[in-house]
C-alpha positions in Angstrom: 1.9 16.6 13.3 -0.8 15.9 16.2 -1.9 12.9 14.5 -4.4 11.7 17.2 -5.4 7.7 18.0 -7.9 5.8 16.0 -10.3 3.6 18.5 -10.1 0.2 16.8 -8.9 -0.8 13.5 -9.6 -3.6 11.1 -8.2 -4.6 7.8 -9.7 -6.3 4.7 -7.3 -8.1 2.8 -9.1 -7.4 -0.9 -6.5 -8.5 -3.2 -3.3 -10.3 -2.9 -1.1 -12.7 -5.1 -2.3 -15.6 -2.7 -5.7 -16.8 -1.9 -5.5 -18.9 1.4 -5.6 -23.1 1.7 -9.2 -24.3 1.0 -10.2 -21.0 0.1 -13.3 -19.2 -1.6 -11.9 -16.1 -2.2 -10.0 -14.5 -5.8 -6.0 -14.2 -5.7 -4.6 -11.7 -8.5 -1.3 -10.3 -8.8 -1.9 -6.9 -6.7 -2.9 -5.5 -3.6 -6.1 -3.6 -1.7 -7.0 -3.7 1.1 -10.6 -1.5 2.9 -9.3 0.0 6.0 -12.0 0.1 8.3 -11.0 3.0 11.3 -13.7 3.5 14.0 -12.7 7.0 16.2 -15.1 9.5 18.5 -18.3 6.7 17.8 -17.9 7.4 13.9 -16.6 4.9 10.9 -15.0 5.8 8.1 -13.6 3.3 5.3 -10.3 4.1 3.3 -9.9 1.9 0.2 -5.9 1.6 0.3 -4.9 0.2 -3.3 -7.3 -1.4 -6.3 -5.4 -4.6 -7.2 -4.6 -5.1 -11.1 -8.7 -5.7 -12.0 -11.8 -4.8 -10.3 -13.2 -8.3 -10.9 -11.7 -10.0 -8.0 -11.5 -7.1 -5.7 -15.3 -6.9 -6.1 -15.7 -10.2 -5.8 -14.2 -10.7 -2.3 -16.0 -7.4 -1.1 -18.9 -9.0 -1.8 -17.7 -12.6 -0.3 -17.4 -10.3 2.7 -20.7 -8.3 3.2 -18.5 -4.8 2.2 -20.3 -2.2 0.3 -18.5 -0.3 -2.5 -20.9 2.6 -2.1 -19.5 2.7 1.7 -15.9 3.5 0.8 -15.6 7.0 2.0 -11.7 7.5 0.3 -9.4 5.9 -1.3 -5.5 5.9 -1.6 -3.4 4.9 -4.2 0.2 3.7 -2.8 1.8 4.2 -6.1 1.1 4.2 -10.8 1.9 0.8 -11.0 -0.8 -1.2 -12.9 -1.1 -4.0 -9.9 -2.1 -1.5 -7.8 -4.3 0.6 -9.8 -5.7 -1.3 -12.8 -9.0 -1.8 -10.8 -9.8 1.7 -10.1 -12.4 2.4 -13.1 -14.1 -0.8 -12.3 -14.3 -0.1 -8.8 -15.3 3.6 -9.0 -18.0 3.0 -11.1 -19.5 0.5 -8.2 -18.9 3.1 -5.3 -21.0 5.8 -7.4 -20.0 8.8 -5.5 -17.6 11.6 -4.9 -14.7 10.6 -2.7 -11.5 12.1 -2.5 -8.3 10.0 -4.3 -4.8 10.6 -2.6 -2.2 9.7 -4.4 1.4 11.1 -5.3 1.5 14.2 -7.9 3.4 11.5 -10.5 0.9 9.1 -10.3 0.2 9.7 -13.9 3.5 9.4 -14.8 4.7 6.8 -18.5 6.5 4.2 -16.6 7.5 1.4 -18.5 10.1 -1.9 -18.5 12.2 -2.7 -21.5 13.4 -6.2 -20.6 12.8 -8.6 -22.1 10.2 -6.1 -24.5 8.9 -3.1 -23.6 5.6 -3.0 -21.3 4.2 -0.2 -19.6 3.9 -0.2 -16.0 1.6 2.5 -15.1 -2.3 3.0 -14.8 -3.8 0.9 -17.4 -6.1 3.4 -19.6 -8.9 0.8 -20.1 -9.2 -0.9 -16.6 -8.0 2.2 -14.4 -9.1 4.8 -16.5 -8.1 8.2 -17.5 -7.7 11.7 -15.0 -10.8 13.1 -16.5 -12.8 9.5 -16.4 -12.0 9.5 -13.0 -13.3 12.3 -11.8 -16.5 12.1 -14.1 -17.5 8.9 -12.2 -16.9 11.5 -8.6 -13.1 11.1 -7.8 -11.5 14.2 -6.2 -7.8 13.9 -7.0 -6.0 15.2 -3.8 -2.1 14.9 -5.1 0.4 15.6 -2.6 4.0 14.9 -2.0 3.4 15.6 2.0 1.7 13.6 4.3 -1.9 14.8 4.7 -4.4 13.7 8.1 -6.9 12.2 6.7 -9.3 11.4 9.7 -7.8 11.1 14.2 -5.1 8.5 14.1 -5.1 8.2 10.2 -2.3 10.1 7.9 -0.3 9.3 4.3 3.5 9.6 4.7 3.7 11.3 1.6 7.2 10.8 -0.6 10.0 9.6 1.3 13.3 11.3 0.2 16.6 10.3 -0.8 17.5 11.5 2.6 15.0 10.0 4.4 15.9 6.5 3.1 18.3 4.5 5.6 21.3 3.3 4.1 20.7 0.0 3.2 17.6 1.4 1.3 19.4 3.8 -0.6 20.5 2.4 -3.6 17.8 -0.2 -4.0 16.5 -0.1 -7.7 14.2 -1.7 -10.6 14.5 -2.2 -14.1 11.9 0.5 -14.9 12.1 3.8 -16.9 10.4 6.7 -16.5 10.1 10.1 -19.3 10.8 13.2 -17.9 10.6 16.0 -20.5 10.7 13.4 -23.4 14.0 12.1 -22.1 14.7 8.2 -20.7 15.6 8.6 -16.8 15.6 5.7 -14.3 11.9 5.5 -12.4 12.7 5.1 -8.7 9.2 5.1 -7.9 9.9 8.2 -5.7 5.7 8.2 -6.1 5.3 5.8 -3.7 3.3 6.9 -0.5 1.8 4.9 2.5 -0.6 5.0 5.2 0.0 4.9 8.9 -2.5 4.5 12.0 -2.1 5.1 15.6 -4.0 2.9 17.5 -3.9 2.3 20.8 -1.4 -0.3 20.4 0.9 1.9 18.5 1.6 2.7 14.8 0.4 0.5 11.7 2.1 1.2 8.8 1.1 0.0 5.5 2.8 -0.3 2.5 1.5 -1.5 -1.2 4.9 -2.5 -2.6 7.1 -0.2 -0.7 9.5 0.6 -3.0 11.2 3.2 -1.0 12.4 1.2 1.3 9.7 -0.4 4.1 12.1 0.3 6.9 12.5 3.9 5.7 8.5 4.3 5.3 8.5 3.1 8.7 10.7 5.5 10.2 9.2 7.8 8.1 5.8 7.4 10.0 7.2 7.7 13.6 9.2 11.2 12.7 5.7 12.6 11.3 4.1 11.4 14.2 6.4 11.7 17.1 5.0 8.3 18.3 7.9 5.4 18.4 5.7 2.1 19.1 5.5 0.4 16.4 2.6 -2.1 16.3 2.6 -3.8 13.2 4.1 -3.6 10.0 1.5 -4.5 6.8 1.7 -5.4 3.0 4.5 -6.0 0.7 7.8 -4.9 1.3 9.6 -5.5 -2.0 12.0 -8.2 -1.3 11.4 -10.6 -3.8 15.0 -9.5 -5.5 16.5 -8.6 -2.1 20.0 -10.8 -1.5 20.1 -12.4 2.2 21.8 -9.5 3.2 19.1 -6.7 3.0 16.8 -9.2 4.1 18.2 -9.7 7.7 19.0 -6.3 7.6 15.3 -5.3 7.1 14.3 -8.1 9.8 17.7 -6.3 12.5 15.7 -3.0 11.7 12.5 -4.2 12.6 13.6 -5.7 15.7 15.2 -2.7 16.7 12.1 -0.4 16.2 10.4 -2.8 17.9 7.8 -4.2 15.3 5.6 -6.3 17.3 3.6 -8.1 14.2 4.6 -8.4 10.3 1.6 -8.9 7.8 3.1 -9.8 4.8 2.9 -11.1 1.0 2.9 -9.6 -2.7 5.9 -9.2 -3.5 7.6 -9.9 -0.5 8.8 -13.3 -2.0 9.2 -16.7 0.1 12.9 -16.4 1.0 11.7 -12.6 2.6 8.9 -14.1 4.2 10.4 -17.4 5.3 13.1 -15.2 7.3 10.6 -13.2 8.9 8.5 -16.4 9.9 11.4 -17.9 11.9 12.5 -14.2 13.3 8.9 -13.6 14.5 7.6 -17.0 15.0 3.5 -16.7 15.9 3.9 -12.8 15.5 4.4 -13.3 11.3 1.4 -13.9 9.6 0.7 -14.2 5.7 -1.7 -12.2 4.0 -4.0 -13.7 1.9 -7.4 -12.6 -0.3 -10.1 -12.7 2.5 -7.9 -12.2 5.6 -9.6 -10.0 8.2 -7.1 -8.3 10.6 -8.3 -6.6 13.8 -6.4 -3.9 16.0 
């Protein structure tokens, strides 16, 4: 794919489990971030994830001068509920139609059963239905390939079994999914991210990254034939990792050649401890309110 180069880049951290020291803006258990991509003199602003409520995410946009109305897309990484359960809230601010990517399963009955049985997909009331959705101007776009969005902009689409790298292969959740009214394990094989070539290589981002971050990382530089890696950004899914996958994750970086890691969510301390000492001034926490520029 002839994925072009975005001319500057910065990130809006929107929503994330921790707010910052001394801090005015709203934590929540969740991510979003407003992608801001400026190529050829336009500007175009991708909403990636909605947080678990619209509230907070709101909130901070407004902390920080953004617009709902001037969200041009948005993407959905994956159903769970901390990364969707703001999307009514929020589409009834931007007021317009803008196209939704997401993964055809995103409206999948996902659900844990330990210790009682709580569903973990797109909460009806706060994310809102197909049909609400699209009442209120959402264009679902629902594709298991990646898809340009804009020059230096694309979704990795679903990363397969065979695309996973080893040590990501096996990695799995206490979640259940129904296929065709029958109880199968959910490997939240609906999990998609976003990368962007910028002139200081690839940024990929990840909501939770289920699929493996390293893998979703690899994933971006075989779609886009470009193998600088630039920065790495959002959670990685490590909070249950032993010390093993997490120095392997770190080794994997390194060896791609990850110059910066922007991290939190569901990362977890010991994850984002390691990767403080491995990457010394190049780690840095994300945080509601965090302003990244590329």
């Amino acid at each position: 794919m002839d994925v072009g180069t975005a001319d500057k880049l910065r990130i809006y951290v929107l929503a994330e489990d921790y707010a910052g020291y001394n801090s005015p803006f709203l934590a929540q258990h969740g991510i979003s971030f407003l992608i801001e991509v400026k190529f050829n003199g336009n500007t175009r602003r991708i909403l990636f994830d909605v947080g678990s409520y619209a509230e907070p995410v709101l909130f901070n946009m407004e902390l920080l001068s953004i617009d709902p109305k001037t969200v041009d897309m948005i993407i959905l990484s994956h159903s769970h509920f901390d990364h969707t359960g703001g999307l009514l809230g929020i589409m009834k601010k931007i007021n317009k139609e803008v196209p939704i990517f997401a993964h055809p399963e995103i409206f999948k009955v996902s659900f844990a059963t330990e210790p009682e049985f709580t569903y973990a997909g797109i909460p009806p009331l706060r994310g809102g239905s197909k049909g609400e959705i699209e009442k209120l101007g959402g264009i679902w776009v629902l594709s298991r390939d990646p898809i340009r969005l804009m020059p230096g902009v694309f979704t990795l689409g679903e990363v397969s079994k065979e695309e996973k790298v080893g040590f990501e292969k096996n990695v799995t959740i206490s979640l259940y999914k129904l296929e065709k009214g029958r109880l199968v394990p959910d490997e939240v094989e609906d999990e998609i991210g976003l990368a962007i070539n910028t002139k200081k290589g690839l940024v990929v981002i990840g909501g939770c990254s289920h699929p493996g971050i390293v893998s979703m990382t690899r994933k971006a530089i075989k779609i886009s034939g470009i193998d600088q890696v630039y920065a790495v950004v959002g959670g990685f899914h490590l909070i249950s990792a032993d010390e093993e996958r997490i120095q392997k994750t770190v080794e994997a970086f390194k060896e791609l050649g990850v110059k910066k890691i922007y991290t939190g969510h569901c990362t977890g301390l010991r994850a984002e401890a390691t990767f403080a000492r491995e990457f010394g001034k190049n780690f840095e926490k994300l945080h509601s309110g965090k302003v990244i520029e590329i």
